[in-house]
Backbone bond lengths (Angstrom), bond angles and torsions (degrees), N, CA, C in turn:
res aa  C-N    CA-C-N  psi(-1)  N-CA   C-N-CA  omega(-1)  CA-C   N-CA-C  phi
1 X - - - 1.463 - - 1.526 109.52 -
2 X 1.315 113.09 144.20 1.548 114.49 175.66 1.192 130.13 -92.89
3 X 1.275 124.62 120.76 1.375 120.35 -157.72 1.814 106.93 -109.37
4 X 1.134 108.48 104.88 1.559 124.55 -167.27 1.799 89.55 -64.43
5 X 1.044 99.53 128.64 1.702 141.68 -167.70 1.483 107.87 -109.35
6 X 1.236 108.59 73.91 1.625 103.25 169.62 1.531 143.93 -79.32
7 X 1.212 140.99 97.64 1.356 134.25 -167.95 1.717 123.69 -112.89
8 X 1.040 101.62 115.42 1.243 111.38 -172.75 1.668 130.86 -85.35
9 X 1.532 136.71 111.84 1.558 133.75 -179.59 1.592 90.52 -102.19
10 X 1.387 87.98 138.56 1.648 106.56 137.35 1.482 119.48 -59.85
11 X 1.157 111.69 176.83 1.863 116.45 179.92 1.292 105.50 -91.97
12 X 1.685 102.49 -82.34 1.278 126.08 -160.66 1.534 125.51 -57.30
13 X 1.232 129.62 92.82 1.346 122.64 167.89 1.691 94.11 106.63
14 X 1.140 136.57 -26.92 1.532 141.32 158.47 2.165 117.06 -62.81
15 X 1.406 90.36 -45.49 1.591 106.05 176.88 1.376 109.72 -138.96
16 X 1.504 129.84 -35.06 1.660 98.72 166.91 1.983 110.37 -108.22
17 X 0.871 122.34 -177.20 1.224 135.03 161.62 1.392 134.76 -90.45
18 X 1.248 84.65 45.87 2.008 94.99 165.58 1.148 140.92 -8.64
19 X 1.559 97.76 -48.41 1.775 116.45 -152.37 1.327 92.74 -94.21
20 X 1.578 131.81 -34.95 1.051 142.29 -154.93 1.830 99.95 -86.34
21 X 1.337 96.54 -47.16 1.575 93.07 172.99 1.222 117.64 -84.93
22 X 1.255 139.36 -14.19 0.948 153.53 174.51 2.046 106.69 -59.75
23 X 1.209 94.14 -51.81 1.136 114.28 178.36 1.650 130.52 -57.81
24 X 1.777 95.67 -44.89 1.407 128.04 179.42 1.722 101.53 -54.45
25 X 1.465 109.17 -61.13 1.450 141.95 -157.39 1.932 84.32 -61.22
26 X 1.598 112.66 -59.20 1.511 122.01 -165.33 2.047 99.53 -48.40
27 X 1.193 114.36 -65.56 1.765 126.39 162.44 0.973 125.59 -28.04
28 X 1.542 111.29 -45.27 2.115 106.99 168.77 1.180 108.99 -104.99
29 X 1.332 128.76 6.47 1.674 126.73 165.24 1.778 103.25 -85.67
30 X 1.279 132.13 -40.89 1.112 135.99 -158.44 1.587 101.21 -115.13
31 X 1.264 120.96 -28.68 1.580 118.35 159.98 2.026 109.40 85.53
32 X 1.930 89.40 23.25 1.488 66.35 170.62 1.787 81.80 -142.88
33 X 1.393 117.01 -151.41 1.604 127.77 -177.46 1.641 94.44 -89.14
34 X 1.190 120.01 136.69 1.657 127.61 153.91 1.234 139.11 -102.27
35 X 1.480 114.25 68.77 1.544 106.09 -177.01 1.185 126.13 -48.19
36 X 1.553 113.92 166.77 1.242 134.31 -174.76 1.486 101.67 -93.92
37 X 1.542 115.52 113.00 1.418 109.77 169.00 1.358 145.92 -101.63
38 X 0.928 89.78 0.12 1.736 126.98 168.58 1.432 140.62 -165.15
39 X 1.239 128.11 -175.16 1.672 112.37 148.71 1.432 138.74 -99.56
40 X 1.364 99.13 31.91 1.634 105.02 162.93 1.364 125.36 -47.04
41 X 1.320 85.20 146.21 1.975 79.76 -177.51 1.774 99.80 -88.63
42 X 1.088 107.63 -46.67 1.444 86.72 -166.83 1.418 109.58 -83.30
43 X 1.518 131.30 138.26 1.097 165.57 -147.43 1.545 134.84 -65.10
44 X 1.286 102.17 -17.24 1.261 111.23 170.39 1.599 109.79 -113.53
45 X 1.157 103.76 -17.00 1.456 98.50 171.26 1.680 114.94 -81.78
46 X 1.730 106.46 -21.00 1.712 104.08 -177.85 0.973 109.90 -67.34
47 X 1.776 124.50 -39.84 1.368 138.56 -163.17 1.948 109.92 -98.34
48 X 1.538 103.97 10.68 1.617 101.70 -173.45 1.367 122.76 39.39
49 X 1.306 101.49 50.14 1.965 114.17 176.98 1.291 114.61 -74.75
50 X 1.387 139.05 156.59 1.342 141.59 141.38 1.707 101.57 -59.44
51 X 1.589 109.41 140.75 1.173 101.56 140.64 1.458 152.02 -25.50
52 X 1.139 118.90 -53.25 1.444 148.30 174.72 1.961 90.43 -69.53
53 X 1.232 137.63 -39.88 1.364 124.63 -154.40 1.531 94.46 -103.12
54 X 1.201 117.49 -31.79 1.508 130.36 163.25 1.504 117.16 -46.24
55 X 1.369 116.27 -36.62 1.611 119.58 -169.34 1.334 95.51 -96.25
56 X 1.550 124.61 -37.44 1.413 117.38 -166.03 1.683 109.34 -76.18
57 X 1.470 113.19 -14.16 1.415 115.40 168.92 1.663 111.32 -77.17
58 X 1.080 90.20 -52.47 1.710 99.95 179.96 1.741 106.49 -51.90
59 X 1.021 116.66 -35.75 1.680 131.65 -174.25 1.457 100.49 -59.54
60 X 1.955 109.76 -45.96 1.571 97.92 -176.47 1.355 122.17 -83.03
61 X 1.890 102.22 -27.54 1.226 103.93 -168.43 2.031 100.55 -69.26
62 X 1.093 136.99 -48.52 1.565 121.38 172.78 1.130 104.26 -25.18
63 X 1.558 111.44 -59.13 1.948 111.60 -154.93 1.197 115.00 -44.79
64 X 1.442 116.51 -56.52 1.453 126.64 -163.66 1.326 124.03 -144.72
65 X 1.456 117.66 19.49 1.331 123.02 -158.07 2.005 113.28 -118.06
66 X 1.038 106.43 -62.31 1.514 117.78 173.64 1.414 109.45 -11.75
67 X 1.716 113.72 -62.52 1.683 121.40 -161.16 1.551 89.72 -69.04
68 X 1.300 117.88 -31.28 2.045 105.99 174.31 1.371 106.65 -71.17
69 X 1.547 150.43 32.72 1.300 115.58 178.88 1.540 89.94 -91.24
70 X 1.495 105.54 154.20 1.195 126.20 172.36 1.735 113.37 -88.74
71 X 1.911 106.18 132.26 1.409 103.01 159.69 1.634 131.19 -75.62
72 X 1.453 93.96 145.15 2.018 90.32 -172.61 1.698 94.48 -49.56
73 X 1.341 121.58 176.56 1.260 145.10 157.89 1.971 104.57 -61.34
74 X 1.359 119.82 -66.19 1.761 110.87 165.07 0.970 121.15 -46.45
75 X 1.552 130.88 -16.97 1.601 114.38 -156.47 1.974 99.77 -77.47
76 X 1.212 123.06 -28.33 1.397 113.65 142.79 1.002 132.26 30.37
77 X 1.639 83.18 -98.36 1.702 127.89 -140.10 1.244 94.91 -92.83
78 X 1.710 109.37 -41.42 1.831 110.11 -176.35 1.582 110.27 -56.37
79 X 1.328 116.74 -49.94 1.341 123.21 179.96 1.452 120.87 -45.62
80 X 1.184 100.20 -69.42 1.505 124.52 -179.93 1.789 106.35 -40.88
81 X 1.516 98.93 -59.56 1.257 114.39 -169.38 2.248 110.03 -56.36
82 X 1.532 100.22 -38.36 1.584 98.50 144.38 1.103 163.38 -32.32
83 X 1.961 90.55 -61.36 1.496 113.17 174.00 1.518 105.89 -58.45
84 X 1.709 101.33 -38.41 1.453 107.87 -165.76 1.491 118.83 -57.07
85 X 1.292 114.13 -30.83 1.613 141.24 157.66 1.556 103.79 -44.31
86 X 1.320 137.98 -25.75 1.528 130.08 -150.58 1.660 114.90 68.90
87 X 1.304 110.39 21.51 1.211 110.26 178.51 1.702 122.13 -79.81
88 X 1.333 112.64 154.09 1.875 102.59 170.69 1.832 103.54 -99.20
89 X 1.229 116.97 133.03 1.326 89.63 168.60 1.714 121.30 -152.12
90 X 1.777 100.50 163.55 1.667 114.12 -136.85 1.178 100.26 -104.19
91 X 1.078 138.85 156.57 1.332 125.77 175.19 2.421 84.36 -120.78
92 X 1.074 110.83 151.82 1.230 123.71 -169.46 1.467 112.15 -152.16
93 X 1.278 97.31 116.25 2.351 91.20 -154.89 1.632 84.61 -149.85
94 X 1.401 91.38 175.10 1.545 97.31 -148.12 2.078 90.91 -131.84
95 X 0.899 110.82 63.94 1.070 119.80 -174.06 2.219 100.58 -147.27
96 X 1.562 94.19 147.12 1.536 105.16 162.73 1.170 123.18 -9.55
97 X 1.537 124.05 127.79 1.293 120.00 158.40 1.902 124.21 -68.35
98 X 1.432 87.81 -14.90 1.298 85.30 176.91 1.366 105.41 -98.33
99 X 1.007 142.10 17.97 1.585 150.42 149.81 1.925 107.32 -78.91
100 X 0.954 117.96 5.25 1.358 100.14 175.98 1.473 141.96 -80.25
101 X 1.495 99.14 -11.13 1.198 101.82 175.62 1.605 96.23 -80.17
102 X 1.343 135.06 -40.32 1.833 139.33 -154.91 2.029 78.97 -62.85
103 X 1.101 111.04 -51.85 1.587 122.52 -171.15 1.521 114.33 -60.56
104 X 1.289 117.56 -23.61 1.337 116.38 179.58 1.892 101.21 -90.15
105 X 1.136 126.18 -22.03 1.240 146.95 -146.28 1.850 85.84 -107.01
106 X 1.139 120.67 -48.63 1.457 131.71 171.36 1.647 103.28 -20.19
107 X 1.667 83.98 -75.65 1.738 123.34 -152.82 2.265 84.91 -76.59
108 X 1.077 106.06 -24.74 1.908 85.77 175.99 1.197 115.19 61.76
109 X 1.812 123.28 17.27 1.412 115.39 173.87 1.493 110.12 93.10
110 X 1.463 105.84 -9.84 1.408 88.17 155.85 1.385 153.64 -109.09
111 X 1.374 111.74 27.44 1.329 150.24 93.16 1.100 139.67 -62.06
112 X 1.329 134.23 136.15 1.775 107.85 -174.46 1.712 92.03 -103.86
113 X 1.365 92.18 171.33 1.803 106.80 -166.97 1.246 105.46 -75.70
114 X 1.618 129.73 -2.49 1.515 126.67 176.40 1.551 102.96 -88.90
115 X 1.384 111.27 -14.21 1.656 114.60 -164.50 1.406 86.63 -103.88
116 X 1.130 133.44 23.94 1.663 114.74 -178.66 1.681 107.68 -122.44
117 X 1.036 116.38 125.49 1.786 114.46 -173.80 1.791 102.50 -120.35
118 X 1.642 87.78 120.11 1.787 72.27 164.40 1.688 104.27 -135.47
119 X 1.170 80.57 150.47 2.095 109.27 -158.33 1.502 87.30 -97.88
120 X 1.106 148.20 32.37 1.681 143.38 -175.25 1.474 136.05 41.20
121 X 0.985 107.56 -169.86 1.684 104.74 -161.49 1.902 91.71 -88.56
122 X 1.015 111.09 135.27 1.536 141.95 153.58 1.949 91.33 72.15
123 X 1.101 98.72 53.82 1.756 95.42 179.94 1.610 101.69 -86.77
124 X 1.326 92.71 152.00 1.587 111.43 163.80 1.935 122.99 -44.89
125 X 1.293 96.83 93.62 1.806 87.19 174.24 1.649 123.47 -27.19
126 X 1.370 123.73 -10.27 1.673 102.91 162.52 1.119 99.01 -131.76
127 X 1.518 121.50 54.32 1.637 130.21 117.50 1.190 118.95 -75.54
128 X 1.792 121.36 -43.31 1.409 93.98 171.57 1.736 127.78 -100.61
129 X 1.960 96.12 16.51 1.397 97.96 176.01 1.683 102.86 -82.89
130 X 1.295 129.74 -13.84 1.175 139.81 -164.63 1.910 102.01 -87.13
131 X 1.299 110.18 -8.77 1.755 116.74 -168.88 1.567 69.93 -106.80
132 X 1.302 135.38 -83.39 1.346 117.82 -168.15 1.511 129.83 -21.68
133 X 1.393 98.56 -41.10 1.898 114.38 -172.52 1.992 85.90 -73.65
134 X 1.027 129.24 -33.18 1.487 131.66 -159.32 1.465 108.79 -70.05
135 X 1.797 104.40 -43.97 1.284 104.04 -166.68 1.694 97.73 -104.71
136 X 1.471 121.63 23.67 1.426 90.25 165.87 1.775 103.08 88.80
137 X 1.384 122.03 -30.85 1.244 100.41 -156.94 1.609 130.20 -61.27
138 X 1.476 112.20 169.80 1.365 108.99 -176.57 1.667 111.91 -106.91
139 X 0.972 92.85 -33.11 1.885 94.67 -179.61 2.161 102.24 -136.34
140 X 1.396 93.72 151.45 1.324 106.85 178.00 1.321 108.75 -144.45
141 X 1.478 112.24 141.20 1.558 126.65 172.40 1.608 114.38 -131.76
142 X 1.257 110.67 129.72 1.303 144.50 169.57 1.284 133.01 -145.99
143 X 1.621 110.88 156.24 1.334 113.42 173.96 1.444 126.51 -83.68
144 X 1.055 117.73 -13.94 1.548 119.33 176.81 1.868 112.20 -95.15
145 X 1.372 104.75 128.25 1.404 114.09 -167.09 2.136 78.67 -61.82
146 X 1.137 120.57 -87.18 1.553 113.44 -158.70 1.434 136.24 -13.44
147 X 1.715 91.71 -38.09 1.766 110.16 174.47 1.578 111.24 -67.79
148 X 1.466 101.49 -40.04 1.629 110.83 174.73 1.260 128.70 -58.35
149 X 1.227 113.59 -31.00 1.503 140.88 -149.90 1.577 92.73 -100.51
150 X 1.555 92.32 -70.33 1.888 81.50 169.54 1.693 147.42 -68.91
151 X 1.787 96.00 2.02 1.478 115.18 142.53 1.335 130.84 -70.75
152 X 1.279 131.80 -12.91 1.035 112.68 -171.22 1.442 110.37 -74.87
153 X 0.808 150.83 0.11 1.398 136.38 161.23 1.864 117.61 -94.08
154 X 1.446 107.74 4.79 1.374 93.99 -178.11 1.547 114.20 -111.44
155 X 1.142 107.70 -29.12 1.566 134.61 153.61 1.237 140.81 -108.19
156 X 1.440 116.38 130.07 1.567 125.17 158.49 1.349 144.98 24.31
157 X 1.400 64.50 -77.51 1.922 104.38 179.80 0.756 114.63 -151.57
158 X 1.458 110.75 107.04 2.043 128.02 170.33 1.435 102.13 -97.38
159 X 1.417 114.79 118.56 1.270 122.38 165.41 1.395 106.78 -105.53
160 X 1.454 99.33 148.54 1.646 110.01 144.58 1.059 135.10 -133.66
161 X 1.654 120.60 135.14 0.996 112.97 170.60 1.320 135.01 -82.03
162 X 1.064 122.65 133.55 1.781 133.60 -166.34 1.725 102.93 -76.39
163 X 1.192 101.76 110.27 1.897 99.19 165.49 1.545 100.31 -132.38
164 X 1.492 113.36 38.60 1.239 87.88 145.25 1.731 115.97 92.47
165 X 1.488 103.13 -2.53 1.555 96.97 -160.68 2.187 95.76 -81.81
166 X 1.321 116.95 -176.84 0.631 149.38 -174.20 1.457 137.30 -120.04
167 X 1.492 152.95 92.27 1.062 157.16 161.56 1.860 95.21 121.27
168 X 1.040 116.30 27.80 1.814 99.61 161.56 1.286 98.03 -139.97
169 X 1.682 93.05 167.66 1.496 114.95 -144.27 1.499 97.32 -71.84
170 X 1.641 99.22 171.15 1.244 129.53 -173.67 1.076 117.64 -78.10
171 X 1.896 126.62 115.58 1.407 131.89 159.20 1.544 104.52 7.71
172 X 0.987 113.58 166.21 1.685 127.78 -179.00 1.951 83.40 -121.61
173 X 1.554 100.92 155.90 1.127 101.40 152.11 1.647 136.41 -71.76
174 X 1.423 121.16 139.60 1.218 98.54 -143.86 1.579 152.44 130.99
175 X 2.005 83.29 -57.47 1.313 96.42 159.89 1.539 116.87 -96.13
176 X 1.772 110.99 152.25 1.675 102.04 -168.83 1.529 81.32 -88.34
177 X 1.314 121.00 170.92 1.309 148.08 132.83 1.635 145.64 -111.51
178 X 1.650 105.06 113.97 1.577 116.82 -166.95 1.375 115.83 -105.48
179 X 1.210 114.32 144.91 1.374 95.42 163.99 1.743 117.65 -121.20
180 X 1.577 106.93 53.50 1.407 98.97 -150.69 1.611 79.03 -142.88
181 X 0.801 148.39 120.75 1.721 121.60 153.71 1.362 133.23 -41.98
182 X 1.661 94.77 -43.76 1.429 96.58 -176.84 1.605 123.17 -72.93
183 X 1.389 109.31 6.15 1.514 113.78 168.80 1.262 84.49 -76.49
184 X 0.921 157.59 -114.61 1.728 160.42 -125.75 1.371 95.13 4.39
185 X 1.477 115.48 -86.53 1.156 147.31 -130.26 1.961 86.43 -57.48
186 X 1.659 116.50 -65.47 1.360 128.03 -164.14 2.279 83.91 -63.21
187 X 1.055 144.66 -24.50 1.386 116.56 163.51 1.565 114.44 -59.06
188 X 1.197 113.46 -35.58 1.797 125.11 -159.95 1.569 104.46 -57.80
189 X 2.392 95.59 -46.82 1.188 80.56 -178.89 1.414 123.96 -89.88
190 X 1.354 113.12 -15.74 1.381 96.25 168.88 1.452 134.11 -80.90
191 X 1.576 112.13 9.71 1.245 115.10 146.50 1.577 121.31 -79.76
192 X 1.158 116.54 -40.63 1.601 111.04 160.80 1.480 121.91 -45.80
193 X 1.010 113.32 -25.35 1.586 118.91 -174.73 1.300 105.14 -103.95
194 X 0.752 130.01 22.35 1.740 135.81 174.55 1.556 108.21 -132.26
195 X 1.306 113.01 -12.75 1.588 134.27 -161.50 1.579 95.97 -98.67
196 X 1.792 114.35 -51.55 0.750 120.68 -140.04 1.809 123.25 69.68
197 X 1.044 99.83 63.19 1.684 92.00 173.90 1.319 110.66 -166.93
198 X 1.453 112.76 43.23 1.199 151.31 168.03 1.691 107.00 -58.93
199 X 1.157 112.73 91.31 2.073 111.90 176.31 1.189 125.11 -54.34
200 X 1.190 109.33 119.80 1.744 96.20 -162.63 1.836 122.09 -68.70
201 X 1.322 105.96 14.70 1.709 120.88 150.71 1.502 135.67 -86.71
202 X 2.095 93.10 -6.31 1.389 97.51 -166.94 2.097 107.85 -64.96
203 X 1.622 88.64 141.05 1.421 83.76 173.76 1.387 108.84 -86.79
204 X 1.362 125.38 171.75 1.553 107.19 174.53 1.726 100.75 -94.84
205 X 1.661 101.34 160.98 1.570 96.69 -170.85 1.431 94.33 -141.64
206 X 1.378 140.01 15.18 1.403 135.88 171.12 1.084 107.58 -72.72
207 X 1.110 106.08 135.14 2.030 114.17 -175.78 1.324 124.16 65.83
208 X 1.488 114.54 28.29 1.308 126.80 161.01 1.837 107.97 132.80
């Protein structure tokens, strides 16, 4: 019998490059260079914005910007490297429902837009641990320790990936921490192989 294998990514900063466009968008809204001033997560403090210069970026990026975020170069390989597992997989992002088509357009089909759930902008971490409990899943990856943290009881394997941010809380015990994407995939399978639910197409992918 086949046992549907659910795995869940975040979007932002896991498979596209947010920060980078985010950033791009901040430079021709304000018309000068925007360094990076730390690793804060939230956004006007990384880039040392005014309030007022913070909203007027945010103002353009809604208008016309979202359906441009660009995918990393891995986000690929991460996928693929899943499917290759017998895995199904979700993409689960924390942005507008009415952003889903710019979000399906993100991912270019590699996700399809029925596999994509978004729980809205600044939701409670077990809103989207509660879509995890929905779909069954077994493992989840994100960048925010809170989302992770409040998986651990619905999945497997809560990863996070480490980028570095600044002033939020600490991993839970429990959760792994990567800073690679392509580790994900070699946890999945060695949770499949401990699970037993190993597809009998899986290629092996430990150690490259």
């Amino acid at each position: 019998m086949h046992i549907e294998t659910n795995i869940v990514l975040d979007v932002d900063q896991v498979l596209t490059d947010f920060d980078g466009h985010w950033r791009q968008c901040a430079e021709q809204v304000l018309g000068r260079e925007i360094p990076r001033v730390g690793g804060h997560f939230h956004l006007r403090d990384r880039y040392n914005l005014s309030a007022a210069e913070c909203d007027a970026v945010w103002r353009a990026y809604h208008a016309d910007e979202w359906h441009r975020l660009p995918l990393y170069l891995p986000a690929a390989d991460l996928v693929y490297a899943l499917e290759d597992l017998g895995c199904t997989v979700w993409a689960v992002t924390s942005i507008d429902e009415r952003r889903h088509a710019a979000r399906a357009e993100n991912l270019a089909g590699l996700i399809p837009a029925a596999r994509i759930v978004c729980v809205g902008h600044a939701t409670h971490p077990d809103e989207k641990a509660d879509v995890l409990h929905h779909l069954g899943a077994v493992a989840f990856l994100d960048d925010h320790p809170a989302n992770v943290n409040a998986a651990l009881g619905m999945v497997l394997v809560s990863a996070l990936l480490d980028c570095g941010y600044e002033g939020l809380e600490t991993p839970e015990h429990g959760v792994t921490v990567i800073d690679d994407v392509m580790d994900f995939p070699v946890l999945v399978e060695q949770l499949l192989k401990r699970t037993g639910r190993v597809h009998p197409a899986t290629r092996c992918i430990v150690g490259g």
